[in-house]
C-alpha positions as CSV (number, residue, x, y, z in Angstrom):
1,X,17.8,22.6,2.0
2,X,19.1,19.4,0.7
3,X,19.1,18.7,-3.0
4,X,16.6,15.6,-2.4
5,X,14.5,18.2,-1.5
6,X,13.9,19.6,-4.9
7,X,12.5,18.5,-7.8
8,X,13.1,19.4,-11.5
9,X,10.7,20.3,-13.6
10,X,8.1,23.2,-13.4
11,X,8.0,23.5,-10.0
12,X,11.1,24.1,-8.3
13,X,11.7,22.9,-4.6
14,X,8.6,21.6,-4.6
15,X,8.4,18.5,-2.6
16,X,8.0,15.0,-3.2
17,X,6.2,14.4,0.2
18,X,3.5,16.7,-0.6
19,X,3.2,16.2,-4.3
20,X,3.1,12.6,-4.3
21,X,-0.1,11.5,-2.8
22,X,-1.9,13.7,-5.4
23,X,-3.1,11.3,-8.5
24,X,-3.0,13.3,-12.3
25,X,-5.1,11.1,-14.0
26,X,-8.5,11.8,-15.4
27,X,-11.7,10.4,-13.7
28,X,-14.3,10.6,-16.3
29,X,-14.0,7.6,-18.4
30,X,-13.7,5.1,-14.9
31,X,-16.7,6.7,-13.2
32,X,-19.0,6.5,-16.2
33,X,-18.5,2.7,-16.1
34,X,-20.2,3.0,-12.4
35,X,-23.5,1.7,-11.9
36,X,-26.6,2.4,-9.2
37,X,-24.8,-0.2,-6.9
38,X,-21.4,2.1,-6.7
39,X,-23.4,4.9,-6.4
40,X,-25.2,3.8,-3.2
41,X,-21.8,2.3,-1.8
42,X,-19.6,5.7,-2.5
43,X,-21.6,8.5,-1.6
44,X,-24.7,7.4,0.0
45,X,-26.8,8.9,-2.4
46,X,-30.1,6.9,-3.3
47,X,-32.8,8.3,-5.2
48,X,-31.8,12.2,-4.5
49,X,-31.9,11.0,-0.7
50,X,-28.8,11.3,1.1
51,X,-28.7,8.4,3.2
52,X,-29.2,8.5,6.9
53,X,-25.2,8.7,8.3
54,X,-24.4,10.1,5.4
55,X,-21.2,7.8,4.7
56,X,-20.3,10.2,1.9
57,X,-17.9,11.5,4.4
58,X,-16.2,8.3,4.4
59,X,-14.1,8.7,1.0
60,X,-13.0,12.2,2.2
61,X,-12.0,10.8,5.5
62,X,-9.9,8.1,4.0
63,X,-8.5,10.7,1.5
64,X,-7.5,12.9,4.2
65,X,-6.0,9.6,5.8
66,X,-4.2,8.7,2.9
67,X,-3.1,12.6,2.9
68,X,-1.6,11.8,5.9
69,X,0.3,8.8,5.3
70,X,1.4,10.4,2.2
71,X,3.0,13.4,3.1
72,X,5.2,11.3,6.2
73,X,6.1,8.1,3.9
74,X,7.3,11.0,0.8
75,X,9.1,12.3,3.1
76,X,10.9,9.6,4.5
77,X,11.8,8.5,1.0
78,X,12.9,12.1,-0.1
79,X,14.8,12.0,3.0
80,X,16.1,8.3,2.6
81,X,17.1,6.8,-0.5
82,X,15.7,9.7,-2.8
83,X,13.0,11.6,-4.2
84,X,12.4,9.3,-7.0
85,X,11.0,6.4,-4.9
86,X,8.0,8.5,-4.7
87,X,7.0,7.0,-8.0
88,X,8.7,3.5,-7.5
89,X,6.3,3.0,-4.6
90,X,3.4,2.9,-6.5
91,X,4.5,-0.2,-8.5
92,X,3.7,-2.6,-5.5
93,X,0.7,-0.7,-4.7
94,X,-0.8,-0.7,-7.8
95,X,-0.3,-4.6,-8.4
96,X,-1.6,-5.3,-5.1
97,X,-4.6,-3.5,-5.9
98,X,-5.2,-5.3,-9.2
99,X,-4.8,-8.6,-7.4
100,X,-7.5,-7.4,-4.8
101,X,-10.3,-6.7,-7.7
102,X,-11.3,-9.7,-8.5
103,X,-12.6,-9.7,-5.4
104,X,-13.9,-6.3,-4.4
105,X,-15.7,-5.5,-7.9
106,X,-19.0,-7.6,-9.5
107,X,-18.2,-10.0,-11.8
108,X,-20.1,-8.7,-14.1
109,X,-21.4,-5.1,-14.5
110,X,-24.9,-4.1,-13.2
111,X,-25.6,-2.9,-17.3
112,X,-23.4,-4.5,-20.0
113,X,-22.4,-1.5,-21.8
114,X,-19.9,-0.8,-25.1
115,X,-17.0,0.9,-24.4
116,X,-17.3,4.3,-26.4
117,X,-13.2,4.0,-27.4
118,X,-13.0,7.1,-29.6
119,X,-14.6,9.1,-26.8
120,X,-12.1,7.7,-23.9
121,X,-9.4,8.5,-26.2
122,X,-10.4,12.6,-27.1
123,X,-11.5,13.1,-23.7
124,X,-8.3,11.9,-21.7
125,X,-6.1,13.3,-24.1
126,X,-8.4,16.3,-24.0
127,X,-8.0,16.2,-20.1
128,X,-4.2,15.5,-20.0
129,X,-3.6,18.4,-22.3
130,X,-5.5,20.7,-20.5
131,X,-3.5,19.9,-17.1
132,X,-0.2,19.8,-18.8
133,X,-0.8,23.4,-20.0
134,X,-1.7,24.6,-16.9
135,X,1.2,22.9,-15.2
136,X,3.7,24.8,-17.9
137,X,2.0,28.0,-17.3
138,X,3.1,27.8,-14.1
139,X,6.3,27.3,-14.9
140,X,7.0,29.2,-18.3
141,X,3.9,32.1,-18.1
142,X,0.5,32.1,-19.7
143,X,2.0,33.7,-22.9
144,X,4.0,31.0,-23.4
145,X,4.2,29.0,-26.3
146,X,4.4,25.5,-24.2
147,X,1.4,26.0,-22.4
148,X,-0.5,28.1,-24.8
149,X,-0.5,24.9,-27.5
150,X,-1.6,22.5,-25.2
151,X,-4.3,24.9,-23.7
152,X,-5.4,25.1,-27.3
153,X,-5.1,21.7,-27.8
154,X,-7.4,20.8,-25.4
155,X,-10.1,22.8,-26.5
156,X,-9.4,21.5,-30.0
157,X,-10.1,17.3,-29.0
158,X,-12.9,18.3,-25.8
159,X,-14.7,19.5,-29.3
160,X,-13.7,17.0,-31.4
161,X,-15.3,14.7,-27.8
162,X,-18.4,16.8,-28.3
163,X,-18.6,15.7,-32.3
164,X,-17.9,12.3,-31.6
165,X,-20.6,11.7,-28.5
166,X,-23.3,13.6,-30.8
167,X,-23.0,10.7,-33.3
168,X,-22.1,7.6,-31.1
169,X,-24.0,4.6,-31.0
170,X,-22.5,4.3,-27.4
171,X,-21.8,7.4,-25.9
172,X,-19.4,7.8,-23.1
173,X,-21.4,10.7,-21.9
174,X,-24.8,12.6,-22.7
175,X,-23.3,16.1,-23.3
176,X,-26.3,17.5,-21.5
177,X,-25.2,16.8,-18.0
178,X,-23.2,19.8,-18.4
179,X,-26.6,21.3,-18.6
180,X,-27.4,20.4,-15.3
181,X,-26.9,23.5,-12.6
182,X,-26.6,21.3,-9.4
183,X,-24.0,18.8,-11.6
184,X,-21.8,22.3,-12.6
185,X,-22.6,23.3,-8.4
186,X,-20.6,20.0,-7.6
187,X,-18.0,20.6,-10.4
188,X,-17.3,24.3,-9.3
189,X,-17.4,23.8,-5.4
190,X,-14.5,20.8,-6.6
191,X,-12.6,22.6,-8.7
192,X,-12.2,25.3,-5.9
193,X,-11.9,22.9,-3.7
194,X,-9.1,20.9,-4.6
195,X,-7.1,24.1,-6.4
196,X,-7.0,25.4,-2.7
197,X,-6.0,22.2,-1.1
198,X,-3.1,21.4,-3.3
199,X,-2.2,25.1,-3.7
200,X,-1.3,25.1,0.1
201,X,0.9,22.0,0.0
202,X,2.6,23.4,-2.8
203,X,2.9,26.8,-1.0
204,X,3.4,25.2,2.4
205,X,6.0,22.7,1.1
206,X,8.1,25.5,-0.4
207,X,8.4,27.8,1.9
208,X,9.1,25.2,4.8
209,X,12.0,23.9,3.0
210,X,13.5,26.9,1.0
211,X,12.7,29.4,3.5
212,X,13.0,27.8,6.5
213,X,15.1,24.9,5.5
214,X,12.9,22.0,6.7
215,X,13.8,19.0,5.6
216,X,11.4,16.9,3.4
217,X,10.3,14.0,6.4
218,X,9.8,17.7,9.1
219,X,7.5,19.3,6.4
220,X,5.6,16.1,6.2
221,X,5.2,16.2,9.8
222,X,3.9,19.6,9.7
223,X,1.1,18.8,6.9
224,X,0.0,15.8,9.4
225,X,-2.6,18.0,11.0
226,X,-3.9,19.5,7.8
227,X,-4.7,16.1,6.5
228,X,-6.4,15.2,9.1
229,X,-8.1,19.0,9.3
230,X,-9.7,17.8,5.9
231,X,-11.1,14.4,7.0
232,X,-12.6,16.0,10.2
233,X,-14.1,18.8,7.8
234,X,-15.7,16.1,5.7
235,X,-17.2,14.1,8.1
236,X,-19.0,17.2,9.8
237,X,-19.4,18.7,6.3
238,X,-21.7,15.2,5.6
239,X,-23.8,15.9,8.7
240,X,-24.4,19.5,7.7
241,X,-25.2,19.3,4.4
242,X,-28.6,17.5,6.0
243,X,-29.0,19.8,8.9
244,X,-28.6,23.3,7.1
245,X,-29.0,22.7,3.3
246,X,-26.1,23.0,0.6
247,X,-25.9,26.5,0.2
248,X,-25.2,27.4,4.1
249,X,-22.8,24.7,4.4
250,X,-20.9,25.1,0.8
251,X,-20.5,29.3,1.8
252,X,-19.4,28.4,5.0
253,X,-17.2,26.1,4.4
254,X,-15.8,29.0,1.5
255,X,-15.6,31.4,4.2
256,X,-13.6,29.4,6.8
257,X,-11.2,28.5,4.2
258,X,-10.9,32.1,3.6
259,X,-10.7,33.0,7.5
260,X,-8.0,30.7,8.0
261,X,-5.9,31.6,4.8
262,X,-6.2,35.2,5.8
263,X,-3.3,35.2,8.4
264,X,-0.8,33.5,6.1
265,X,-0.6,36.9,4.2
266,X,1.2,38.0,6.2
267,X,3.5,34.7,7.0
268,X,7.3,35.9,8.6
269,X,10.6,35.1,7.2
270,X,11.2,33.6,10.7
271,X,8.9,32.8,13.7
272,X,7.3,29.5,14.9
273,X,5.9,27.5,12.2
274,X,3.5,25.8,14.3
275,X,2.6,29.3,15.5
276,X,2.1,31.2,12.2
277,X,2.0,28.6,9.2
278,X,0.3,25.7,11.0
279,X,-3.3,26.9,12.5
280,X,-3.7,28.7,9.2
281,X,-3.8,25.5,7.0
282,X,-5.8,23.4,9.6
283,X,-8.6,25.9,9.8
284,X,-8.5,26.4,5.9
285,X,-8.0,22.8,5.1
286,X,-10.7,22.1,7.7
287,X,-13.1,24.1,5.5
288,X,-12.0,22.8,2.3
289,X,-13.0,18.9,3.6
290,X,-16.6,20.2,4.2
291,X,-16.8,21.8,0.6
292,X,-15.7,18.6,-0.9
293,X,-18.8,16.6,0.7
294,X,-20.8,19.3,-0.5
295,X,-19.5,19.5,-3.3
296,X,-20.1,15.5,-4.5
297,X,-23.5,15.4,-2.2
298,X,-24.6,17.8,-4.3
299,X,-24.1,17.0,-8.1
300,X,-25.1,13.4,-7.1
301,X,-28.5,14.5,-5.4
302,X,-30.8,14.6,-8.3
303,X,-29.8,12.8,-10.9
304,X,-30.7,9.5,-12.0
305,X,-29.3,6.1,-10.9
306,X,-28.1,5.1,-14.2
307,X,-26.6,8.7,-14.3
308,X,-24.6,8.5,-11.1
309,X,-21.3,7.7,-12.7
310,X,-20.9,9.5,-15.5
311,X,-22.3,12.6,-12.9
312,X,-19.6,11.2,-10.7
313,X,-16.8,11.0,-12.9
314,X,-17.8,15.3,-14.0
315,X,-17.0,16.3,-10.6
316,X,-13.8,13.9,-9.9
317,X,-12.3,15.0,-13.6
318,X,-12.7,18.5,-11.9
319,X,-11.1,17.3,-8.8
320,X,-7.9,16.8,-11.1
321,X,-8.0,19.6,-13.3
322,X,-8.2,21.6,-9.7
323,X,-4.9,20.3,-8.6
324,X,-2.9,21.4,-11.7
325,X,-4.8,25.3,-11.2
326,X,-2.4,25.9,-8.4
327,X,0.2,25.9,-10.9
328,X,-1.3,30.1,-10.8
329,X,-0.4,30.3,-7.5
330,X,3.2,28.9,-8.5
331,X,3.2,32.0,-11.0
332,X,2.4,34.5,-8.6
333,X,5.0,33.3,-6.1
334,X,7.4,32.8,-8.3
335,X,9.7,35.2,-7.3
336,X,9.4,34.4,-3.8
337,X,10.4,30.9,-4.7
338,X,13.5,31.6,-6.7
339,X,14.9,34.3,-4.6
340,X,14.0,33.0,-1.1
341,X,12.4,36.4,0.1
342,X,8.5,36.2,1.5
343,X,7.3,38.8,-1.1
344,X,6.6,36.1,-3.7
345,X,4.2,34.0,-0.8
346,X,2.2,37.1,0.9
347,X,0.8,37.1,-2.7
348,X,0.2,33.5,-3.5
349,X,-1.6,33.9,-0.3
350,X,-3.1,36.9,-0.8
351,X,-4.9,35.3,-4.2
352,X,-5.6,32.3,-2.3
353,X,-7.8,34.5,0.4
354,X,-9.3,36.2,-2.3
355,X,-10.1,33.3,-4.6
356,X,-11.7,31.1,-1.3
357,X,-13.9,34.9,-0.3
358,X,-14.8,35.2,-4.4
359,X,-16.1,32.0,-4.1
360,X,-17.9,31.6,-1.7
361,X,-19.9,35.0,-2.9
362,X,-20.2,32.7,-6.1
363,X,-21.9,30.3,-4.3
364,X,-24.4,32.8,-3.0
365,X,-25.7,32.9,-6.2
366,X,-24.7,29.3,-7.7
367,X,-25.5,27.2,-5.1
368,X,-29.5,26.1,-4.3
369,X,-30.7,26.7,-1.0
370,X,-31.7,22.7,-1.1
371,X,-31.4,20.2,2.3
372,X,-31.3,16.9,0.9
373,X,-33.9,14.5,2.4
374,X,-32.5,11.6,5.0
375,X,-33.6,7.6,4.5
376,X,-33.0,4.3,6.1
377,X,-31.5,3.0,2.7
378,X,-28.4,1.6,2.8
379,X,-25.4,2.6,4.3
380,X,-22.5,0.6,3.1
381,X,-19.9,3.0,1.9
């Protein structure tokens, strides 16, 4: 493996063409600014109705889509002129996407609204603490004292959040969403979800290129047909939330995920990836896509229009706290990672199989045994 291949910091090896189409920024305070209009448009969603194609599947799709194109363009810049361009990429991208709202968003929002500043502040600092501890835990330990402070620290400003939305004139939030069991469904199925998801690529990426000595562009290539395992997952995932309810498709798509992680337990020192490695991750990732439809079909069901954002923005702040909990399955593989030897990932593995089965018994209990209704309303995604 070539030194472009690795990455300092608290992963090590880990690569660029995985890690850089995963965003760590926190969701909440955008999605609360989100009106009825963006809630029919995104999810397909109106009035606890899910909406008769169900374009919810769309923003998975396009997600697994853009999975896809990530992992292959990170890999040809890893490859190419360097790791680093993984984050000099997004400069273009991001001003061409600022030049391109003006046009795409209202010009005014559906309800003029103060912007709850002290709230935006505690909670994304809240949020990027929380993240940053987990990412050091996986690097340093749990007992350590860089991720121990900031773990703390983020329970010390979400309260000080709490305090401050109590006493707001303009609240970012009413805390009682939290209250809300099909909301916390859509936040847990999300958080599993997406801890899963990016635990693989991390995995994946790691043992392909230290173990097996992949480059970064043929590890890409391999993770090609687990993005697109994940859009396939949740555009069948959208239909079958409507057929069979949310519980039979949210435990389903648990246990697939499960099945297919399963025979990467026992994943080889040698062997054919596409073989051993490969149909593993598609028929997890697969079931993973479906859980993510579920998982935002589900929080947005019932609540009301004016409450689809900030509902919205719950489950998608869980989406990114989810990413940086596979930092544990950094921990556990740890010594698989430094020293090369397969040890380290038959137990990242193993947790993953375990934590995909545990929840998906979770949901048994968690989840409602609810089939949202179908309409003629609109479909635009």
């Amino acid at each position: 493996m070539t030194d472009s291949a690795s990455i300092p910091g608290p992963y090590p090896g880990r690569s660029r063409a995985c890690w850089s189409v995963w965003p760590r920024c926190p969701a909440l305070a955008i999605r609360a600014a989100y009106g009825p209009p963006h809630r029919v448009r995104r999810t397909g969603v109106v009035h606890g109705r899910l909406a008769r194609h169900r374009p919810c599947h769309r923003h998975f799709s396009l997600g697994g889509t853009g999975s896809a194109a990530g992992v292959l363009l990170g890999g040809a810049l890893t490859d190419g002129p360097g790791w680093q361009w993984v984050f000099f990429v997004n400069v273009p991208v991001g001003l061409v996407a600022l030049a391109a709202l003006p046009a795409l968003l209202p010009r005014r929002l559906p309800q003029p609204a103060r912007l709850d500043l002290p709230g935006v502040v505690l909670v994304t600092a809240g949020t990027a603490s929380l993240i940053y501890g987990l990412v050091r835990a996986g690097d340093a330990g749990w007992a350590s004292t860089t991720a121990v402070l900031p773990l703390v620290g983020a329970l010390v400003l979400y309260a000080a959040f709490a305090a401050v939305e109590r006493v707001s004139r303009a609240a970012l939030m009413d805390l009682r969403m939290f209250t809300r069991r099909l909301v916390l469904v859509g936040a847990f199925l999300m958080l599993v979800a997406t801890a899963l998801l990016i635990g693989f690529f991390l995995l994946g990426s790691v043992y392909l290129q230290q173990q097996r000595g992949y480059s970064p562009l043929a590890t890409g290539l391999v993770f090609l047909p687990v993005a697109v395992a994940t859009g396939i997952g949740a555009r069948l995932g959208s239909q079958l939330v409507g057929r069979i309810g949310t519980l039979t498709t949210a435990v389903a798509g648990l246990v697939v995920t499960a099945a297919g992680t399963l025979p990467l337990v026992w994943l080889p020192a040698d062997g054919s990836v596409y073989a051993r490695l490969m149909p593993g991750l598609v028929i997890a990732s697969f079931g993973i896509g479906v859980d993510f439809v579920t998982a935002i079909t589900t929080a947005l069901a019932l609540v009301a229009p004016e409450e689809a954002g900030l509902a919205s923005g719950v489950v998608n702040t869980f989406h990114e706290v989810g990413g940086s909990i596979a930092a544990v399955l950094s921990t556990v593989a740890v010594s698989g990672i430094e020293h090369g030897a397969a040890d380290g990932f038959t137990s990242a593995f193993t947790l993953s199989a375990i934590t995909a089965a545990a929840s998906a018994l979770i949901a048994l209990v968690l989840v409602p045994h609810s089939k949202p209704q179908t309409t003629g309303g609109p479909h635009a995604h």
